[in-house]
KEZA-30356 format. One line per 10 residues: number of its first residue (from 0); their letters; for each residue y, x, z of N, C-alpha, C. Coordinates in nm, 2 decimals. Atoms other than C-alpha are relative to their C-alpha. Layout:
<rs>
NUM = a = Y X Z Y X Z Y X Z | ...
</rs>
This chain:
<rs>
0 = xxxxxxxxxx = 0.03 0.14 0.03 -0.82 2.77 -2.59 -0.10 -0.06 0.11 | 0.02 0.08 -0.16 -0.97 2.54 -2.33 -0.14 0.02 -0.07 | 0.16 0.02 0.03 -1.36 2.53 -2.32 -0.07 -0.14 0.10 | 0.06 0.10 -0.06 -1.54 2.21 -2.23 -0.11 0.05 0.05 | 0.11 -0.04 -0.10 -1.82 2.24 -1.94 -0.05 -0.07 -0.05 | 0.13 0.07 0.00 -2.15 2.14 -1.98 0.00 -0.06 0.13 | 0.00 0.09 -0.17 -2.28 1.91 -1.68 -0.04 0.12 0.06 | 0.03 -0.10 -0.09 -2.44 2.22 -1.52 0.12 0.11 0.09 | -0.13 -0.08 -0.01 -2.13 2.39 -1.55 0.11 -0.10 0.12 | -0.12 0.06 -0.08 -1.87 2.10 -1.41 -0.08 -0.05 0.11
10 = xxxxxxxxxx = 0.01 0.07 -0.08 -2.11 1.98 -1.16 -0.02 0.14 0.10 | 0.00 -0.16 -0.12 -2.14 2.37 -0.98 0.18 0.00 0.00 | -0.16 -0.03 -0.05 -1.72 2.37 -1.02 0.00 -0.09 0.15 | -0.01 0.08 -0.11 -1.70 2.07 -0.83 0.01 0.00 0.13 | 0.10 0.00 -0.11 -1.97 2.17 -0.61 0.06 0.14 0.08 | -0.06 -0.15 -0.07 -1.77 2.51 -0.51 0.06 -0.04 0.10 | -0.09 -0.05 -0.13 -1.65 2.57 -0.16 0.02 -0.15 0.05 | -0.03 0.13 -0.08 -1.42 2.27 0.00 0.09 -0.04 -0.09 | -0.13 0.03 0.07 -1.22 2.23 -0.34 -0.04 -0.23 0.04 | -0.05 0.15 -0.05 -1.11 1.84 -0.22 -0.01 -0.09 -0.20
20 = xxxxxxxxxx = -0.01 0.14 0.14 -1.11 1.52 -0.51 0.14 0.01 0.04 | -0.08 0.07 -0.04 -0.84 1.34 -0.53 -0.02 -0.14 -0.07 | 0.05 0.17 0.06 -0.92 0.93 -0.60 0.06 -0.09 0.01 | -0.05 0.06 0.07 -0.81 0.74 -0.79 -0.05 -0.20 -0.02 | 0.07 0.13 -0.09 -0.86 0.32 -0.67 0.11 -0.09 -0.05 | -0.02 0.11 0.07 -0.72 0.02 -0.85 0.10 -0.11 0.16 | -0.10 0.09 -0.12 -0.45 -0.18 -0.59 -0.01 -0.17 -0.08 | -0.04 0.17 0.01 -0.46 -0.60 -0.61 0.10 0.01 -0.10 | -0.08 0.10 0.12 -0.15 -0.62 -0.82 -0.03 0.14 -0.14 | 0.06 -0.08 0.15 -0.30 -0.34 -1.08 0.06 0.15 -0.01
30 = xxxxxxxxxx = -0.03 -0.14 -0.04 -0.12 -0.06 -0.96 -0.08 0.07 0.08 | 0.13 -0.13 -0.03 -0.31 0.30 -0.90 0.03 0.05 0.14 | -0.01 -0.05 -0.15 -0.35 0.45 -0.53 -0.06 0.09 -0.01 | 0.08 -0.09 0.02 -0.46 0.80 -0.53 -0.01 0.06 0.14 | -0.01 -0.07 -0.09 -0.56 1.02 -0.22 -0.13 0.07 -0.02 | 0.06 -0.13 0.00 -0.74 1.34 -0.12 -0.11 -0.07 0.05 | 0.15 -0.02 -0.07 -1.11 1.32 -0.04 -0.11 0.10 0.03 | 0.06 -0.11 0.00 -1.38 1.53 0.06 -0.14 -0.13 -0.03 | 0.11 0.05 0.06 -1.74 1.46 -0.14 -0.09 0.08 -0.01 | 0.14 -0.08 0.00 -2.06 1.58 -0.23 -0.07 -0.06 -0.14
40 = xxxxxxxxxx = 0.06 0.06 0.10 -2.28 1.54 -0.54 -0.13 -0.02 0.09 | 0.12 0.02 -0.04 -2.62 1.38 -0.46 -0.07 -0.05 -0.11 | 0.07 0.08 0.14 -2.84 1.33 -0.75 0.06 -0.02 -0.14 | -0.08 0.06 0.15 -2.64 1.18 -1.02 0.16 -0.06 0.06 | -0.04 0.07 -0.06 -2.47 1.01 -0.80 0.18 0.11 0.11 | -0.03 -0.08 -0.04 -2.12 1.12 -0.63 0.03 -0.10 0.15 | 0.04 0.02 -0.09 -2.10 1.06 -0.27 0.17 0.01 0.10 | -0.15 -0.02 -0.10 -1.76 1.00 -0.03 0.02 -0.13 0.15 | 0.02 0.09 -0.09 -1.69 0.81 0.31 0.14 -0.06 -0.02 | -0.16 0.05 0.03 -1.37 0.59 0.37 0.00 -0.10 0.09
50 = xxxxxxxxxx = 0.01 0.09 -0.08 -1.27 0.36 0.64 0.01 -0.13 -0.07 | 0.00 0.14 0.06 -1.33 0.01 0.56 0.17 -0.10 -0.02 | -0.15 0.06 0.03 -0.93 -0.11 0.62 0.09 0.11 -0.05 | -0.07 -0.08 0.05 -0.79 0.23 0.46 0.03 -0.06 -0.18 | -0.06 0.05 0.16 -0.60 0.11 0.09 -0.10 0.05 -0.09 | 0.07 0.01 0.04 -0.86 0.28 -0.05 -0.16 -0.05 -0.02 | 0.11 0.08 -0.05 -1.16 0.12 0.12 0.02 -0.17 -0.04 | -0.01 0.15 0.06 -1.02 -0.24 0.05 0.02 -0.01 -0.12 | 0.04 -0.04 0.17 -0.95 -0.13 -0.32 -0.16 0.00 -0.04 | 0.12 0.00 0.03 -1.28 -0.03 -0.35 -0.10 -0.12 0.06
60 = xxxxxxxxxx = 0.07 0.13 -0.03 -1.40 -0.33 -0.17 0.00 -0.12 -0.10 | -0.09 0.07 0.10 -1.23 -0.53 -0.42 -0.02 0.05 -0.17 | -0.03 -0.07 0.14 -1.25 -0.34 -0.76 -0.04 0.14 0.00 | 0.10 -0.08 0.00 -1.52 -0.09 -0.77 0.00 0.11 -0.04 | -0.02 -0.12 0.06 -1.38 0.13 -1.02 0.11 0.10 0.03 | -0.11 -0.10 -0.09 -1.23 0.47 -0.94 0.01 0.13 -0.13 | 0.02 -0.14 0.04 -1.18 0.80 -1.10 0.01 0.09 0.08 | 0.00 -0.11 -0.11 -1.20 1.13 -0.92 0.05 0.13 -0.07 | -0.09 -0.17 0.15 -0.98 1.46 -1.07 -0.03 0.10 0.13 | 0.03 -0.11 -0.08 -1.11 1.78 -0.90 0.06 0.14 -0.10
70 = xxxxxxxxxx = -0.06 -0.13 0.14 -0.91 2.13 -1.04 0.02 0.08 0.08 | -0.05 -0.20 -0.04 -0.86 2.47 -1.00 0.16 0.05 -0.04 | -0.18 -0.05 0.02 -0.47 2.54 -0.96 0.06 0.15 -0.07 | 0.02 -0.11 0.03 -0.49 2.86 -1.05 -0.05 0.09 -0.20 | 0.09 -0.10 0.15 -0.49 3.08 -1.38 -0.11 0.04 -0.06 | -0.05 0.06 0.10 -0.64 2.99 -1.62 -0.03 -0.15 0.02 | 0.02 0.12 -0.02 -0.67 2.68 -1.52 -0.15 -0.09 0.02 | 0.11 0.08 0.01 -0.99 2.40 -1.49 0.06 -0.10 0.06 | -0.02 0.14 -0.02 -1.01 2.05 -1.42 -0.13 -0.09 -0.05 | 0.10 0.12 0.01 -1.29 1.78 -1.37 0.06 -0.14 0.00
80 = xxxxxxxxxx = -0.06 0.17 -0.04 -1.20 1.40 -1.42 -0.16 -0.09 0.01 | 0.13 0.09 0.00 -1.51 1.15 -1.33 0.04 -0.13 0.05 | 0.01 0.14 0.01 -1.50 0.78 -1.40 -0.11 -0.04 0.01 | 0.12 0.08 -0.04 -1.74 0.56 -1.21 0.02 -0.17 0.05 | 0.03 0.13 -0.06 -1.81 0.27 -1.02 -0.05 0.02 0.10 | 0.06 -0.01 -0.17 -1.87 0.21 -0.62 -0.14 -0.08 0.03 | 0.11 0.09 -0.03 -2.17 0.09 -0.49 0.05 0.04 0.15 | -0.01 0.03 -0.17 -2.08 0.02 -0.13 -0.09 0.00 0.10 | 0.11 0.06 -0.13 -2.30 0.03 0.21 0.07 0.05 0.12 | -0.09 -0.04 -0.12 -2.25 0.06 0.55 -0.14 0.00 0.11
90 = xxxxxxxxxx = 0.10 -0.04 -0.11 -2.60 0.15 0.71 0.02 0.12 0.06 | -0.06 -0.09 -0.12 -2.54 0.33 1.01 -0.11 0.16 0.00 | 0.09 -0.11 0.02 -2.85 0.57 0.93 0.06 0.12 -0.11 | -0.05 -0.03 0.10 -2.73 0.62 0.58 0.16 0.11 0.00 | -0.12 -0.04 -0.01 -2.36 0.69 0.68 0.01 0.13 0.11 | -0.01 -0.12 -0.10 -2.40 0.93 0.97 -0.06 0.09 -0.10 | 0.04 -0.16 0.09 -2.65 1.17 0.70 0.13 0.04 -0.07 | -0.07 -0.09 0.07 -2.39 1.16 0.48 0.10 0.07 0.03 | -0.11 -0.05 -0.10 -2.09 1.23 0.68 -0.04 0.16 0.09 | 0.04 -0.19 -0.04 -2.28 1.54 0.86 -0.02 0.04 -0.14
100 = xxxxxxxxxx = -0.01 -0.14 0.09 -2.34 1.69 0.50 0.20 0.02 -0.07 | -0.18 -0.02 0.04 -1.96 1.59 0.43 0.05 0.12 0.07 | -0.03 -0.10 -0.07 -1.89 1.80 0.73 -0.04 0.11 0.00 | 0.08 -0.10 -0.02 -2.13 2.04 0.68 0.11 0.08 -0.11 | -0.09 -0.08 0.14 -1.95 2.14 0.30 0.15 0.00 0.07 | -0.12 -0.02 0.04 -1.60 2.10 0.40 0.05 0.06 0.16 | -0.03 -0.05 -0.14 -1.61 2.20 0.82 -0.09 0.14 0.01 | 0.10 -0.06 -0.01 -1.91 2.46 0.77 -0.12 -0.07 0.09 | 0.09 0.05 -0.07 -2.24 2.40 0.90 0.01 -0.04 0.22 | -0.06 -0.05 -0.16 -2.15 2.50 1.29 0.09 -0.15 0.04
110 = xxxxxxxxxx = -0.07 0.14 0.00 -1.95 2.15 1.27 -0.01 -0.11 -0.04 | 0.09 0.09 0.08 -2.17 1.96 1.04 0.00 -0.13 0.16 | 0.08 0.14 -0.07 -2.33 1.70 1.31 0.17 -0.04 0.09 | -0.13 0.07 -0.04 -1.95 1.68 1.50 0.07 -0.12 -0.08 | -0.11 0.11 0.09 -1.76 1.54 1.20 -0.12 -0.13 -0.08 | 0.05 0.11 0.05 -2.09 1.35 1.10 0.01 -0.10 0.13 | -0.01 0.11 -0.13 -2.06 1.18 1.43 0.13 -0.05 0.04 | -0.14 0.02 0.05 -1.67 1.15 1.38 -0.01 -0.11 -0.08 | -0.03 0.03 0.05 -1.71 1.00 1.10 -0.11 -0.08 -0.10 | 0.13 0.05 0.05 -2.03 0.82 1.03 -0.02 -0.11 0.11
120 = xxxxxxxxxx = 0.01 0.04 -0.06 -1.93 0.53 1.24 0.05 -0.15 -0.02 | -0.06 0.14 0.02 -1.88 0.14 1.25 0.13 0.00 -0.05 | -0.17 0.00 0.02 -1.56 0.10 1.06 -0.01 0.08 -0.12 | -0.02 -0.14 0.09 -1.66 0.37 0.79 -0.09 -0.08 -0.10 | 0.12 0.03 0.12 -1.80 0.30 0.45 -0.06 0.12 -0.09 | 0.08 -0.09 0.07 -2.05 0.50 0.25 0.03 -0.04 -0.17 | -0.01 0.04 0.16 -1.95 0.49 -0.13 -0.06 0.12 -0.08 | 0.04 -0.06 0.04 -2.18 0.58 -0.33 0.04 -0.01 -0.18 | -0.03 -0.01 0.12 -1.99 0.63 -0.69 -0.11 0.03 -0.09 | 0.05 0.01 0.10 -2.18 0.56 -1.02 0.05 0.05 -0.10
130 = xxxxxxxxxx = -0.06 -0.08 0.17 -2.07 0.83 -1.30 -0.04 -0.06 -0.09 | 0.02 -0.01 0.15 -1.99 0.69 -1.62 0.06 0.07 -0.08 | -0.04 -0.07 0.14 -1.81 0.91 -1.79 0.07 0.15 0.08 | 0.02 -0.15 -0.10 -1.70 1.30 -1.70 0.10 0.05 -0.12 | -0.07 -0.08 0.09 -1.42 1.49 -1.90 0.00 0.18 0.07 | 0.00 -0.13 -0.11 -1.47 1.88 -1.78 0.07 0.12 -0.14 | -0.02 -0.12 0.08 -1.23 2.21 -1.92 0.00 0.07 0.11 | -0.04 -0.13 -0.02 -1.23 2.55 -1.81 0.06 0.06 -0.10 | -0.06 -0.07 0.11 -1.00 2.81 -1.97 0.13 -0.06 -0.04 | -0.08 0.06 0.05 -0.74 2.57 -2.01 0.16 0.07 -0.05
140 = xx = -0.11 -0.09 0.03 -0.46 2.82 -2.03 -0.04 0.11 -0.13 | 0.01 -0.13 0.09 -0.66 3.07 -2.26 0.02 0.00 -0.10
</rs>
């Protein structure tokens, strides 16, 4: 039987290794756009970059709300879903930190400041997702 996570619990799954989101961004005529991201929790707060003209970046420019489904493919199963809201910036200070810890979790450290300088650059947005709501099982097969 499936066991719901505590926040301690779904926010260390999450937080494991390079497992990738995948996000979930509201399109103009009301149809869903989903794609892979790489994130980070910071605080309360969850943390992702995105080019400003990529379908999800003008979505979220536009229509703030997203969801984010993070899972474990694997026997017995888990799965995170997190519904929030974007808060947008695009300070060049702001965006290069976060982008080197982007890189840091998902390139290893040894590549951290490359892909934050990749990717922490005019043209990139900083979204910083507002959690409202969190659905978390492990066990889901047992």
């Amino acid at each position: 039987m499936a066991k719901e996570m505590s926040r301690d619990e779904w926010r260390a799954f999450v937080s494991e290794g390079t497992r990738t989101g995948k996000l979930a961004t509201v399109r103009a005529d009301g149809r869903p756009h989903i794609a892979p991201i790489w994130f980070v929790l910071d605080g309360d707060d969850l943390v992702f970059t995105t080019g400003k003209e990529t379908v999800k970046g003008r979505n979220l420019l536009r229509d703030g709300r997203l969801t984010l489904c993070v899972d474990d493919d694997r026997p017995p199963f888990a799965f995170v879903v997190i519904e929030g809201h974007a808060e947008i910036g695009e300070d060049p200070a702001e965006l290069l930190a976060s982008a080197t810890r982007l890189g840091a979790r998902y390139m290893g450290e040894a590549r951290a400041e490359e892909f934050g300088k990749r990717n922490g650059v005019p043209g990139e947005l900083l979204v910083r997702a507002k959690i409202d709501k969190v659905l978390a099982y492990a066990s889901v097969a047992d």
